[in-house]
PDB file of N, CA, C and O in Angstrom:
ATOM      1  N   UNK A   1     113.179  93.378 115.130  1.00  0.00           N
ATOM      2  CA  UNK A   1     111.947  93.680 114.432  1.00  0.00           C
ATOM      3  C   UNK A   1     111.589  95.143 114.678  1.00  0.00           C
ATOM      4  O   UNK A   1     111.814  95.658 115.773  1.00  0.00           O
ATOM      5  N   UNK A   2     111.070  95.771 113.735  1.00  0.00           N
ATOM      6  CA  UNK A   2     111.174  96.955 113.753  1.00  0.00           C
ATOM      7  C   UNK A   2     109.211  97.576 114.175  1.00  0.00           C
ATOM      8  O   UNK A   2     108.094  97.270 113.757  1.00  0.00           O
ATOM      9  N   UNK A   3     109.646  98.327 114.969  1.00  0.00           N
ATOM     10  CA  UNK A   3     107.744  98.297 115.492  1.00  0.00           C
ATOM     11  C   UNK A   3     107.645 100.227 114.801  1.00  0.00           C
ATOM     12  O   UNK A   3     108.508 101.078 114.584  1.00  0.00           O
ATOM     13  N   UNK A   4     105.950 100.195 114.650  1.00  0.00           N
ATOM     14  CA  UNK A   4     105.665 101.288 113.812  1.00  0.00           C
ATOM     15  C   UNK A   4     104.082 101.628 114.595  1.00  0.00           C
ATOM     16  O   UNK A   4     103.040 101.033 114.320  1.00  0.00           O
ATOM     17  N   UNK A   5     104.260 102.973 115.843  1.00  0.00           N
ATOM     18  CA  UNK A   5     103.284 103.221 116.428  1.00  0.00           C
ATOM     19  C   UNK A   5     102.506 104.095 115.517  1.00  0.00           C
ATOM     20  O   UNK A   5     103.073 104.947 114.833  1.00  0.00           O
ATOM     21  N   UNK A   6     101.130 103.895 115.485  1.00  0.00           N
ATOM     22  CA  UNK A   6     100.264 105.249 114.647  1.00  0.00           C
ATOM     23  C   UNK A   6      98.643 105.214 115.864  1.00  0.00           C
ATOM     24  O   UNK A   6      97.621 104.540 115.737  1.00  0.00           O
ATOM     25  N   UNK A   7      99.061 106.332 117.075  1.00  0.00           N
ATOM     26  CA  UNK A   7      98.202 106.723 118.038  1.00  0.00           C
ATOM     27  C   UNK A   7      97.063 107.619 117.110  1.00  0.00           C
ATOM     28  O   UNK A   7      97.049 108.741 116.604  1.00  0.00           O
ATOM     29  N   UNK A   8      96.153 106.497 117.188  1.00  0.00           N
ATOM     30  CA  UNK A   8      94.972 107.333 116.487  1.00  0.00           C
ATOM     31  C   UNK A   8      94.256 108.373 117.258  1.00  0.00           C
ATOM     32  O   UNK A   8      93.389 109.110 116.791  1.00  0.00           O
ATOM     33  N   UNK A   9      94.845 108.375 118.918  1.00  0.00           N
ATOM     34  CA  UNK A   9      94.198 109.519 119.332  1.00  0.00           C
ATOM     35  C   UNK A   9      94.596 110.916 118.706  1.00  0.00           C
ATOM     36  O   UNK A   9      93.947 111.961 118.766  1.00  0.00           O
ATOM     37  N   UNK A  10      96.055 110.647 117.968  1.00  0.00           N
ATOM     38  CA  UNK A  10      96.782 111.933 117.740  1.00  0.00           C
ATOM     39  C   UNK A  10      96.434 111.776 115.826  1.00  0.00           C
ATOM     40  O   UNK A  10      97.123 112.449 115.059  1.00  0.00           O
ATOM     41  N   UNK A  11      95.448 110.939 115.333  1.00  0.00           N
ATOM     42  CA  UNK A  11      95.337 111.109 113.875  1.00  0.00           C
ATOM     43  C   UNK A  11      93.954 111.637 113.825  1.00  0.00           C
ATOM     44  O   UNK A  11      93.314 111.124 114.743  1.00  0.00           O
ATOM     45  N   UNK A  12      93.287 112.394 113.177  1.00  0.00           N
ATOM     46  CA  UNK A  12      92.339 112.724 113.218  1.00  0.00           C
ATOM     47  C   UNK A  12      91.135 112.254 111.634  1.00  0.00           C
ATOM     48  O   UNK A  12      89.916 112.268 111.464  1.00  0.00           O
ATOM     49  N   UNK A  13      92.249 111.915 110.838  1.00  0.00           N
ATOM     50  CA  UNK A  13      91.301 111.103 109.311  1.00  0.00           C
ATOM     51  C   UNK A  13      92.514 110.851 108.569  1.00  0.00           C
ATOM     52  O   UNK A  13      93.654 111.284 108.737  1.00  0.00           O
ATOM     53  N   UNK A  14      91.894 109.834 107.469  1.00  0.00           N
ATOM     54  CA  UNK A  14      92.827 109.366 106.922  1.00  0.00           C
ATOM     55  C   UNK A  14      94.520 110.082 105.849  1.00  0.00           C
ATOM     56  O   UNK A  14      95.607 109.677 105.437  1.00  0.00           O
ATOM     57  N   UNK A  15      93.380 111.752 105.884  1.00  0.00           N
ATOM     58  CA  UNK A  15      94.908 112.419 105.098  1.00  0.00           C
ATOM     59  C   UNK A  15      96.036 112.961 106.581  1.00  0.00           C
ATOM     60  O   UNK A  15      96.959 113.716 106.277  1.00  0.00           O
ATOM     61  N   UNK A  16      95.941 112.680 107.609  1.00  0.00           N
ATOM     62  CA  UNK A  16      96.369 112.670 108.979  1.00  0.00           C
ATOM     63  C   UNK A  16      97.514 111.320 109.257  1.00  0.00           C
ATOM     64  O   UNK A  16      98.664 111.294 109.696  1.00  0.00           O
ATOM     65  N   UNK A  17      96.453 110.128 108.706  1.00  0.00           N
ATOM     66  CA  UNK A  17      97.166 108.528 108.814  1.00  0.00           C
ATOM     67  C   UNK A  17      98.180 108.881 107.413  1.00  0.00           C
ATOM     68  O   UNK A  17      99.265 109.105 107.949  1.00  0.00           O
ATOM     69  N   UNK A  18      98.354 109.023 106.113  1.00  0.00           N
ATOM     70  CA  UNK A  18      99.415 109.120 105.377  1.00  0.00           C
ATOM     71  C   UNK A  18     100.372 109.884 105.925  1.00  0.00           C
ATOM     72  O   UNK A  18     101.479 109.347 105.971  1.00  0.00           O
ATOM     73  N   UNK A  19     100.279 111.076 106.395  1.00  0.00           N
ATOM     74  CA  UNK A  19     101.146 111.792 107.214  1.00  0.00           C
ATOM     75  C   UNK A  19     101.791 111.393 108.104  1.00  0.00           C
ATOM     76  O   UNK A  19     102.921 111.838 108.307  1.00  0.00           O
ATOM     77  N   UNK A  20     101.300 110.558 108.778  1.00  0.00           N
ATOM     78  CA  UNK A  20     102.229 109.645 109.922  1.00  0.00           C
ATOM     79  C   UNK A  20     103.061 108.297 109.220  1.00  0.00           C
ATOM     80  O   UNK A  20     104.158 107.918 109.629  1.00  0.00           O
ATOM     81  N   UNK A  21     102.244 107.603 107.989  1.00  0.00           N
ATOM     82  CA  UNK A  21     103.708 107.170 107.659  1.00  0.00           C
ATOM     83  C   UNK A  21     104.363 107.730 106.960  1.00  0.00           C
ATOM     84  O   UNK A  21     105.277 106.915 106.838  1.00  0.00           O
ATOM     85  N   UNK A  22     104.718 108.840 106.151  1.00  0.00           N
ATOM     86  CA  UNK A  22     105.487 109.463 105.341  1.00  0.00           C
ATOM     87  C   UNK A  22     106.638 109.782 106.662  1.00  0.00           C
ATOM     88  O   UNK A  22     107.751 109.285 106.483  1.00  0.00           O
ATOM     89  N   UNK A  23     106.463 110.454 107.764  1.00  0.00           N
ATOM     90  CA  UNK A  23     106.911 110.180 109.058  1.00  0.00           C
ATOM     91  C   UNK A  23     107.713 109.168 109.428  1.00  0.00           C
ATOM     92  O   UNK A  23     108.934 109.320 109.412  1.00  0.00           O
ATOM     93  N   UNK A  24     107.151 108.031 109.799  1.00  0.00           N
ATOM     94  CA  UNK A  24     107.418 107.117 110.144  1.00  0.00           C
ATOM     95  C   UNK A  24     107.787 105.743 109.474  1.00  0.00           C
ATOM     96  O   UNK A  24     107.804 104.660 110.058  1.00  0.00           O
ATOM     97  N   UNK A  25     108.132 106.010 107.903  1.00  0.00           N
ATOM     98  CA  UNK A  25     108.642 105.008 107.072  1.00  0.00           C
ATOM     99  C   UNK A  25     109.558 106.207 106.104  1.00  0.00           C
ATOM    100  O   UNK A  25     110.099 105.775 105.086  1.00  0.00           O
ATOM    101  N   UNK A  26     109.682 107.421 106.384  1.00  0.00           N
ATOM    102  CA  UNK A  26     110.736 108.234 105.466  1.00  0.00           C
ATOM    103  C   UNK A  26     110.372 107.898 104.491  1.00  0.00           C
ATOM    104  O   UNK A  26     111.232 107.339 103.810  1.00  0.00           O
ATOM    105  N   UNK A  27     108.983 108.022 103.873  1.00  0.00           N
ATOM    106  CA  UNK A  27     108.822 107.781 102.381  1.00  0.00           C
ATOM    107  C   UNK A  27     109.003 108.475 101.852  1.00  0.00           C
ATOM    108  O   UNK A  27     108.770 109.548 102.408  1.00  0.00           O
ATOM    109  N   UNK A  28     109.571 108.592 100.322  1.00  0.00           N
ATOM    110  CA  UNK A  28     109.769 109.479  99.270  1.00  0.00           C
ATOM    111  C   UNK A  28     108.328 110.517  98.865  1.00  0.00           C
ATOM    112  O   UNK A  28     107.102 110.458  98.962  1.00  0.00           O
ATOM    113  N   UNK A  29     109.238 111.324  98.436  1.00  0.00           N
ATOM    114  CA  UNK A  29     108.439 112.316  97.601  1.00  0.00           C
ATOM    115  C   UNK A  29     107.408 112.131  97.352  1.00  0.00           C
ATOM    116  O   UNK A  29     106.383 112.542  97.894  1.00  0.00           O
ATOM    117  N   UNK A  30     107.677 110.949  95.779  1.00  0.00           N
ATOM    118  CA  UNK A  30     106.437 110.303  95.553  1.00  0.00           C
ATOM    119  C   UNK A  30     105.342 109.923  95.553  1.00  0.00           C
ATOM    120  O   UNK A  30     104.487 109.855  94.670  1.00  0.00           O
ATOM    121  N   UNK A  31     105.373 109.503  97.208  1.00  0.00           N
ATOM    122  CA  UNK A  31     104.267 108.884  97.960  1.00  0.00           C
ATOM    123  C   UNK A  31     103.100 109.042  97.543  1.00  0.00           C
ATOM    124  O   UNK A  31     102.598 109.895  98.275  1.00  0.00           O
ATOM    125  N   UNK A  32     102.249 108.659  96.661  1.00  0.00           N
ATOM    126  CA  UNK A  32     100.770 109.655  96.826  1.00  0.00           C
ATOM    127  C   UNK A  32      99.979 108.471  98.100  1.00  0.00           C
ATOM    128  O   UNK A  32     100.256 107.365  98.562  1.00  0.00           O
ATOM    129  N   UNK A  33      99.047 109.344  98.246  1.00  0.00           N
ATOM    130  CA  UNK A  33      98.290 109.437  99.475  1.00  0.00           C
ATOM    131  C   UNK A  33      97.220 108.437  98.925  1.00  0.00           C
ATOM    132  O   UNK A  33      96.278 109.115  98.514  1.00  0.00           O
ATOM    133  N   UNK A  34      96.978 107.097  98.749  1.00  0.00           N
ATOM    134  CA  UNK A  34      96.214 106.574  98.239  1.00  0.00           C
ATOM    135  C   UNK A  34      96.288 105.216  98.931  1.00  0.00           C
ATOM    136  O   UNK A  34      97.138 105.140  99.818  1.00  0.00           O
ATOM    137  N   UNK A  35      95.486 104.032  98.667  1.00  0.00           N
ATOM    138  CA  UNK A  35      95.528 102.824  98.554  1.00  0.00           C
ATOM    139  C   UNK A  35      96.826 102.038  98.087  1.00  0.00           C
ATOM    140  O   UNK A  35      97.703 101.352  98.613  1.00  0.00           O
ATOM    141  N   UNK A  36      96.529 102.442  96.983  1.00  0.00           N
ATOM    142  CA  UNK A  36      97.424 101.370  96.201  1.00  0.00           C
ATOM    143  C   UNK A  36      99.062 101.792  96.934  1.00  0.00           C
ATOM    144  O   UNK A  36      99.717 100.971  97.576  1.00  0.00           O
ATOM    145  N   UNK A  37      99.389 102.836  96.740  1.00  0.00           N
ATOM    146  CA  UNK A  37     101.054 103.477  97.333  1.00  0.00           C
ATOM    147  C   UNK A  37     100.875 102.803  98.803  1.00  0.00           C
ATOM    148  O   UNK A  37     101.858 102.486  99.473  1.00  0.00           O
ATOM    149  N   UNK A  38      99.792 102.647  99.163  1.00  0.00           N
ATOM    150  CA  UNK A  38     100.238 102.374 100.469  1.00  0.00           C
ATOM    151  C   UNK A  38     100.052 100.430 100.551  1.00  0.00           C
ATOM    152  O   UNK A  38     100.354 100.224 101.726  1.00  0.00           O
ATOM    153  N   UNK A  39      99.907  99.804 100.268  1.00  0.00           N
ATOM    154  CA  UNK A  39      99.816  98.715  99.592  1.00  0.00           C
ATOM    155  C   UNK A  39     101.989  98.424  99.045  1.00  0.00           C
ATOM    156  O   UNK A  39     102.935  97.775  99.491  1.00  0.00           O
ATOM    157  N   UNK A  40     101.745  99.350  97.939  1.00  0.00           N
ATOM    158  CA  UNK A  40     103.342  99.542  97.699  1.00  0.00           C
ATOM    159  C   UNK A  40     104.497  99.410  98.856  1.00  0.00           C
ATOM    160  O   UNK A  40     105.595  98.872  98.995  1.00  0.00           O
ATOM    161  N   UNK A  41     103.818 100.020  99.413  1.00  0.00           N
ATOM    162  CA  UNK A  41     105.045 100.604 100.818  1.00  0.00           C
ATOM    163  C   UNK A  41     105.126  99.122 101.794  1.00  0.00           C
ATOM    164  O   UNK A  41     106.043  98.330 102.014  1.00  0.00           O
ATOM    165  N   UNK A  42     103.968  99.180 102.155  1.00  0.00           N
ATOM    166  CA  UNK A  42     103.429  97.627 103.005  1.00  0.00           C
ATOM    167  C   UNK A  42     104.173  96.693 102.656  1.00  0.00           C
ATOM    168  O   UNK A  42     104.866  96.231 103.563  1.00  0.00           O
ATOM    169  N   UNK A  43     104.346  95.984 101.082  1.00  0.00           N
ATOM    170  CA  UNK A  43     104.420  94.802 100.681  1.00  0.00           C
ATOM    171  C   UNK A  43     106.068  94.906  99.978  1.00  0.00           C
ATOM    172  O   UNK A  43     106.620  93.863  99.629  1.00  0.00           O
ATOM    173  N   UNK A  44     106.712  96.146  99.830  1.00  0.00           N
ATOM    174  CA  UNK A  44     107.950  96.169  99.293  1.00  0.00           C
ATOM    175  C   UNK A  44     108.863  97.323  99.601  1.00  0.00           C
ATOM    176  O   UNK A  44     109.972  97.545  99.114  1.00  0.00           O
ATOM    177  N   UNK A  45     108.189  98.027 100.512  1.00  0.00           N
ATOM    178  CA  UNK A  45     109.096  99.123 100.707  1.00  0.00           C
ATOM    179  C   UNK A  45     109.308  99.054 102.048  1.00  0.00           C
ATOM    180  O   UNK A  45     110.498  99.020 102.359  1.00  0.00           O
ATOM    181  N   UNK A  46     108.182  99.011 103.322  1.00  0.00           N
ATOM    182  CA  UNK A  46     109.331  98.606 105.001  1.00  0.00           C
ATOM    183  C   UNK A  46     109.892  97.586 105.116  1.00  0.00           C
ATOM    184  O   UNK A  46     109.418  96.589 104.573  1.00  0.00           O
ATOM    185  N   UNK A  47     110.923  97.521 105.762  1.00  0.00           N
ATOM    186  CA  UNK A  47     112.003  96.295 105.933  1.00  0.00           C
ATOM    187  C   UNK A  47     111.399  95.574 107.048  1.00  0.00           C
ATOM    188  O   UNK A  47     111.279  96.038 108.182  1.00  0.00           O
ATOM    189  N   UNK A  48     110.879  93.971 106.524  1.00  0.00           N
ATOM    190  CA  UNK A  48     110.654  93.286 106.940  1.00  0.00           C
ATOM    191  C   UNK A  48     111.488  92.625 108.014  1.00  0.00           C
ATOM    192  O   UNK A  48     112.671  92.963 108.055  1.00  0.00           O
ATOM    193  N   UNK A  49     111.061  91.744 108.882  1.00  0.00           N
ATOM    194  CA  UNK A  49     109.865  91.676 109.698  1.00  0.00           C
ATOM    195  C   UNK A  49     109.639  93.235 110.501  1.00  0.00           C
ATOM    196  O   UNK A  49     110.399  94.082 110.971  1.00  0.00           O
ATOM    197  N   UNK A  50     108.174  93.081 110.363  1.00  0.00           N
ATOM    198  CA  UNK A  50     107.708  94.221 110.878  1.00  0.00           C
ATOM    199  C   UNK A  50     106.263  94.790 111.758  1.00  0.00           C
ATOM    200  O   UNK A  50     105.337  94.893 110.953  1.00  0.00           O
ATOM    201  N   UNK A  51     105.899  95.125 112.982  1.00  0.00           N
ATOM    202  CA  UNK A  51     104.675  95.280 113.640  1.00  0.00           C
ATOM    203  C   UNK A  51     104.300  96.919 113.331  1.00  0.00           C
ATOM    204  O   UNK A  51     105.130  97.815 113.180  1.00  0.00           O
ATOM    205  N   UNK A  52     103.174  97.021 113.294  1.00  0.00           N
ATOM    206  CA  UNK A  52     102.348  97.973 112.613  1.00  0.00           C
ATOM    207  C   UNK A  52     101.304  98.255 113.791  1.00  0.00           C
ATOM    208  O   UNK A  52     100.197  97.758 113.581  1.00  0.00           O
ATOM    209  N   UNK A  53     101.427  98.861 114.824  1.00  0.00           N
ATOM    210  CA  UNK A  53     100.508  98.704 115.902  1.00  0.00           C
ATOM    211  C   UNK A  53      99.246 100.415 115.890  1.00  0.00           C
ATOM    212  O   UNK A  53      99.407 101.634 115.960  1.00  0.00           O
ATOM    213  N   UNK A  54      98.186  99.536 115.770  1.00  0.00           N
ATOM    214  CA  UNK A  54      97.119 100.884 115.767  1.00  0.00           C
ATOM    215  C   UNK A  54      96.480 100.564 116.783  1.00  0.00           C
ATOM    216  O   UNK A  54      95.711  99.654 117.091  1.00  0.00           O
ATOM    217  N   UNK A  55      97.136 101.913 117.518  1.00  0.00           N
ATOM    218  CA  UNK A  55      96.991 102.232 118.874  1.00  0.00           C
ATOM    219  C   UNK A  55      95.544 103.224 119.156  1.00  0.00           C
ATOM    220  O   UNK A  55      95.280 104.144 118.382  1.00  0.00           O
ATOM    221  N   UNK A  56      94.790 102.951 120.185  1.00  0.00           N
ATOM    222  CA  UNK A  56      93.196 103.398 120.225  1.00  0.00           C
ATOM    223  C   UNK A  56      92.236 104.070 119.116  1.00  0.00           C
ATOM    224  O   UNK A  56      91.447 105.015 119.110  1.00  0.00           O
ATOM    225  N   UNK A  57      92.745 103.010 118.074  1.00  0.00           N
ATOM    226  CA  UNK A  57      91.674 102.888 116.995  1.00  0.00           C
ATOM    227  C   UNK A  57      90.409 102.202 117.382  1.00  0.00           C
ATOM    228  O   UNK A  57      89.336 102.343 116.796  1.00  0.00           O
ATOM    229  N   UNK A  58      90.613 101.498 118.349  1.00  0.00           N
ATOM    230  CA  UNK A  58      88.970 100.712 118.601  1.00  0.00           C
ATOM    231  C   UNK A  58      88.382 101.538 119.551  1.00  0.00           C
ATOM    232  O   UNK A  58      87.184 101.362 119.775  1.00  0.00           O
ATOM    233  N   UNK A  59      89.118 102.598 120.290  1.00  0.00           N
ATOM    234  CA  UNK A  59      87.938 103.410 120.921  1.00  0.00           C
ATOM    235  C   UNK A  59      87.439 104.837 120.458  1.00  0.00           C
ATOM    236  O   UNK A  59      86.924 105.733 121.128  1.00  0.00           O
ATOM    237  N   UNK A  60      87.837 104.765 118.706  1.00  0.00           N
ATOM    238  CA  UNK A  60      87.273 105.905 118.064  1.00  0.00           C
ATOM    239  C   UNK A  60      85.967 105.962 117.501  1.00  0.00           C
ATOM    240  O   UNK A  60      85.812 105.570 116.344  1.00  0.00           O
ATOM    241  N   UNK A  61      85.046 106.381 118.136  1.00  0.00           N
ATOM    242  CA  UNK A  61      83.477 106.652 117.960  1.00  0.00           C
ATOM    243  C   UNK A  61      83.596 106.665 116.348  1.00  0.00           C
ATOM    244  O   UNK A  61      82.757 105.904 115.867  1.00  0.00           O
ATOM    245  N   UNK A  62      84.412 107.321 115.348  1.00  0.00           N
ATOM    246  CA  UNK A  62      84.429 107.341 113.652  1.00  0.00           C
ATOM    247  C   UNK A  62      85.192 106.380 113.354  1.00  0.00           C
ATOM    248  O   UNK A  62      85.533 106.647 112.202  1.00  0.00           O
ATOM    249  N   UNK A  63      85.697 105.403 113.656  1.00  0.00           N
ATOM    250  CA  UNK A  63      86.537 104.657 113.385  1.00  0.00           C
ATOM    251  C   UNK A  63      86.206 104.012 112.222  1.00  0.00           C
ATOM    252  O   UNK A  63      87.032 103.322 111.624  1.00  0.00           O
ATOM    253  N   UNK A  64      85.134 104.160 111.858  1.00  0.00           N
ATOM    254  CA  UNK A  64      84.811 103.174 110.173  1.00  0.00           C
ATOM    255  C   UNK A  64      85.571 104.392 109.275  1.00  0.00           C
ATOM    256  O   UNK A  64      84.995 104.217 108.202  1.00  0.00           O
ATOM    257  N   UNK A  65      86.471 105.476 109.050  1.00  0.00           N
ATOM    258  CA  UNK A  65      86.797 105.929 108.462  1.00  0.00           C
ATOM    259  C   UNK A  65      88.049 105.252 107.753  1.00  0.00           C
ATOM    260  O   UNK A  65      88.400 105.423 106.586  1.00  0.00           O
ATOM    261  N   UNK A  66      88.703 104.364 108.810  1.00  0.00           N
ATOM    262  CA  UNK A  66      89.705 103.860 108.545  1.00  0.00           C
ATOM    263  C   UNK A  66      89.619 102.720 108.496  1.00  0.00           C
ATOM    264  O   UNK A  66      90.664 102.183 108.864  1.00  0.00           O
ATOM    265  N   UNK A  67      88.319 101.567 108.007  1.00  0.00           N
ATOM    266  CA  UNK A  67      88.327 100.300 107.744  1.00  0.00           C
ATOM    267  C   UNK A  67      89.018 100.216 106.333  1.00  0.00           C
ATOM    268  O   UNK A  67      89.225  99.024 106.108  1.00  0.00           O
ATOM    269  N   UNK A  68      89.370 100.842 105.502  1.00  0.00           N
ATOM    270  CA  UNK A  68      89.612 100.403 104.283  1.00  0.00           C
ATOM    271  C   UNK A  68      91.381 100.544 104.343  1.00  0.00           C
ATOM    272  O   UNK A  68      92.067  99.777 103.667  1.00  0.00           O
ATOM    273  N   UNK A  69      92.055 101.677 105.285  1.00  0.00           N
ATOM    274  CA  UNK A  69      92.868 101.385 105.655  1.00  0.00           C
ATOM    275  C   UNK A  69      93.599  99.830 106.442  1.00  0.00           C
ATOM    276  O   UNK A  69      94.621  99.153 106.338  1.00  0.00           O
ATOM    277  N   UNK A  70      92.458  99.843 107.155  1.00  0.00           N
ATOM    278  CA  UNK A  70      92.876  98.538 108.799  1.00  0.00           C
ATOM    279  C   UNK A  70      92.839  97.477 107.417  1.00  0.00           C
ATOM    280  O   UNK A  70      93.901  96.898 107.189  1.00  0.00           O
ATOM    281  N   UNK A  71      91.770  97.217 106.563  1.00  0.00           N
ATOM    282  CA  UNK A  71      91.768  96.049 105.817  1.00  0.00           C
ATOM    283  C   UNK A  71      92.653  95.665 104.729  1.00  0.00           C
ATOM    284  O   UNK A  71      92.862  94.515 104.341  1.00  0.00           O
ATOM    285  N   UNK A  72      93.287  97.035 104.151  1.00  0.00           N
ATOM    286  CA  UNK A  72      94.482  96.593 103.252  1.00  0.00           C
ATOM    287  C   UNK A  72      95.592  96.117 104.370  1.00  0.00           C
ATOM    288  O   UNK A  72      95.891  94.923 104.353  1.00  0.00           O
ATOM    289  N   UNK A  73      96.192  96.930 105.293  1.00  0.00           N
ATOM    290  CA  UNK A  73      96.887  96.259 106.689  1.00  0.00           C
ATOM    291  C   UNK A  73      97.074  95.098 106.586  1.00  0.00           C
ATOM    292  O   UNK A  73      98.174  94.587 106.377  1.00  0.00           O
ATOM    293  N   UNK A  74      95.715  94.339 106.756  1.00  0.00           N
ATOM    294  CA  UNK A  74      95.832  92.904 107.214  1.00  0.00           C
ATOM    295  C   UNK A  74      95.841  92.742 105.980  1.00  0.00           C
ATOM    296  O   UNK A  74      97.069  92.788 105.902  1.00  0.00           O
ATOM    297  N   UNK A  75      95.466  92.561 104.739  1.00  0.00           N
ATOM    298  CA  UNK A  75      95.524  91.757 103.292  1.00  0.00           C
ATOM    299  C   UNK A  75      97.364  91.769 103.079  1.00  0.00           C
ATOM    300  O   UNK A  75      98.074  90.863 102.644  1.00  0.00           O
ATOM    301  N   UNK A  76      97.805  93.313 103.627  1.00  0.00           N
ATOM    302  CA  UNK A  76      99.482  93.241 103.767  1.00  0.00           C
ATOM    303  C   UNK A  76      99.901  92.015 104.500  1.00  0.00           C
ATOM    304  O   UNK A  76     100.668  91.171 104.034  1.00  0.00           O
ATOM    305  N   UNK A  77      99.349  91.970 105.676  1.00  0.00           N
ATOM    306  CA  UNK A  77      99.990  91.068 106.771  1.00  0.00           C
ATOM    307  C   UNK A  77      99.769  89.621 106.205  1.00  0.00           C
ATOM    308  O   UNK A  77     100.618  88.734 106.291  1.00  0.00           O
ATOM    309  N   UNK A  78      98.426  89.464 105.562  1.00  0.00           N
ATOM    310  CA  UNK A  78      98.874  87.955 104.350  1.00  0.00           C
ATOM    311  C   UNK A  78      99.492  87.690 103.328  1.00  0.00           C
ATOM    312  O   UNK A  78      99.963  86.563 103.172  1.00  0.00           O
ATOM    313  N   UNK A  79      99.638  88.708 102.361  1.00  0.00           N
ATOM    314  CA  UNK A  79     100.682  88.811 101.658  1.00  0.00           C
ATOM    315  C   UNK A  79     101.865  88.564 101.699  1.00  0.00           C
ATOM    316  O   UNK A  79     102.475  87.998 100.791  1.00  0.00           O
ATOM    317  N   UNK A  80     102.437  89.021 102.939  1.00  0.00           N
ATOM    318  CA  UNK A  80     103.673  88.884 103.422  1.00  0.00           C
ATOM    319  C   UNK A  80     104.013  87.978 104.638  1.00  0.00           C
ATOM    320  O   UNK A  80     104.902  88.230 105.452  1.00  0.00           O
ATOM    321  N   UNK A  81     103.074  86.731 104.666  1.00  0.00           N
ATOM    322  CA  UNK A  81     102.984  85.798 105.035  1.00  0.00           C
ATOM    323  C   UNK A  81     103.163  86.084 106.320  1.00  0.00           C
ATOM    324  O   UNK A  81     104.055  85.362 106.763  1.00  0.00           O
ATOM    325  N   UNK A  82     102.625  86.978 107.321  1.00  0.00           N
ATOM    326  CA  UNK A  82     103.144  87.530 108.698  1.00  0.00           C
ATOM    327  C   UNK A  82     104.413  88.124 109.075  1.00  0.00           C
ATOM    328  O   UNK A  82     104.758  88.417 110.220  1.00  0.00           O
ATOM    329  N   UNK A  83     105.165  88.294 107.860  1.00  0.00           N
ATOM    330  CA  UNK A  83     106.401  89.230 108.490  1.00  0.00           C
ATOM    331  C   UNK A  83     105.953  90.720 108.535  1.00  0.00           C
ATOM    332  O   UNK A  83     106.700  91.533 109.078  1.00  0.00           O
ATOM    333  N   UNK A  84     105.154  90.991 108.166  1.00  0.00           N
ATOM    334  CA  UNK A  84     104.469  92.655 108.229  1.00  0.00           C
ATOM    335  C   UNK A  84     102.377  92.395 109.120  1.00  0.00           C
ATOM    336  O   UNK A  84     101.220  92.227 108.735  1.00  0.00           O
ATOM    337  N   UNK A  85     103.271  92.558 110.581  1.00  0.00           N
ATOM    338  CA  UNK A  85     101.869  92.134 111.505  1.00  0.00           C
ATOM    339  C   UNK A  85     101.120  93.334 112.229  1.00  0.00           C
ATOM    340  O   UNK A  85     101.628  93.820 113.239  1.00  0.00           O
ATOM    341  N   UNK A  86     100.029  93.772 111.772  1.00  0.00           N
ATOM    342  CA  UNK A  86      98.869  94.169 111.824  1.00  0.00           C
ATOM    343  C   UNK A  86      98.389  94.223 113.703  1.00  0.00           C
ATOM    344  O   UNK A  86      97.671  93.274 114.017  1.00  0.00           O
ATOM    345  N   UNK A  87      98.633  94.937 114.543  1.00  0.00           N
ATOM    346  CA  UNK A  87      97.757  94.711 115.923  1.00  0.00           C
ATOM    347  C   UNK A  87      97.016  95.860 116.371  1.00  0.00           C
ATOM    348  O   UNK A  87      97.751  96.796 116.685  1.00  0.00           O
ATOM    349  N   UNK A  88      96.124  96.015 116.462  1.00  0.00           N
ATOM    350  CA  UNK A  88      94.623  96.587 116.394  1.00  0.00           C
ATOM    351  C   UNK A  88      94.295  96.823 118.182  1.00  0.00           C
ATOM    352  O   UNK A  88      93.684  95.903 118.727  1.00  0.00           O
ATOM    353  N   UNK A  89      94.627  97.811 118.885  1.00  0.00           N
ATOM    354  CA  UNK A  89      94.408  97.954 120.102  1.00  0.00           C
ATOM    355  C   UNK A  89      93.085  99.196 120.204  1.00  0.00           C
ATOM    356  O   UNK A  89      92.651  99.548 121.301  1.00  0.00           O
TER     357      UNK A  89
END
């Protein structure tokens, strides 16, 4: 199973978080920096089974910047019936 760290001490907002997976999933060109592409990537583009670990996101004082991120995450992680798992440290 393939694990995918994104240390939010080292992300600073969400055009920071696309940057780390373009990184860390070798995404194409393409990529735009949005919802939906990242939705794309989640549900058909990393090779399943897969952990997605967001690392001291809960002790970021702004951290509601990235609820709409954390919540597509998990709508991924049902989608894909738990082979793409979501852990929130």
């Amino acid at each position: 199973m393939q694990r995918y760290l994104f240390d939010f001490d080292n992300i600073a907002d969400t055009a920071a978080f696309y940057q780390c997976c373009r990184q860390q999933w070798a995404l194409p060109a393409e990529f735009g920096d949005n919802l939906d592409a990242l939705w794309d990537i989640c549900t058909g583009y990393v090779p399943l089974p897969a952990e997605v670990h967001l690392i001291n996101l809960c002790a970021r004082e702004d951290g509601e910047q990235f609820d709409e991120l954390v919540t597509l995450l998990q709508e991924a992680e049902v989608e894909t019936e738990g082979a793409l798992r979501v852990l929130i440290q």
